[in-house]
Steps between C-alpha positions, in 0.01 A plus 500: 500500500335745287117372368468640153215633371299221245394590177162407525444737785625770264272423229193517771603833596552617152133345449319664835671803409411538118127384633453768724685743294148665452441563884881616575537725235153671533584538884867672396313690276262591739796633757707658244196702413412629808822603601593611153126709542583652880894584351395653220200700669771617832742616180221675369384686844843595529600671190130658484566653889862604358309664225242667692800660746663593163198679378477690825800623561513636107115660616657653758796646347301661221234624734676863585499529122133407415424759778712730349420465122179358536562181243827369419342364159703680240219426210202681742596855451391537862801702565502828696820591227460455169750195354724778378544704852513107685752436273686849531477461881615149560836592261580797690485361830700226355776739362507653824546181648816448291630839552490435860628203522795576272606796787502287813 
């Protein structure tokens, strides 16, 4: 035979628990925050690491061309070629790109 629960046990857990709401929910909150606070701060780490190897590899990649050129800023005028000859150069080697390309 199954004892069932009374109903004035009920209403002294309902009490206990609205009585020490204060303590339960502060210590929740308490826990929720510090993981919430170490999640957030390991997604942060990540993404800013993930940006940093970004940033370096794009450095990298456009390093034979700051040696080369000397700035890739197009708004400097540090150019050894003046915008007109850059320009000039850049769309012949491209045409002779697509003439290439366009025999093999």
């Amino acid at each position: 035979m199954q004892q069932t629960r009374s109903s004035s046990q009920t209403i002294l857990l309902i009490i206990v628990l609205v009585l020490t709401a204060p303590l339960w929910l502060t210590v929740g909150g308490v826990v929720i925050g510090v993981f919430g606070g170490l999640l957030g701060g390991l997604f942060g780490a990540f993404f800013g690491v993930l940006g940093g190897l970004l940033a370096a590899f794009f450095a990298i990649i456009t390093l034979p061309f700051k040696l080369l050129f000397g700035s890739c800023d197009f708004t400097d005028g540090n150019w050894f070629l003046s915008d007109k000859a850059m320009f000039l150069a850049v769309a012949l080697i491209l045409l002779v790109a697509v003439f290439r390309r366009g025999k093999s």
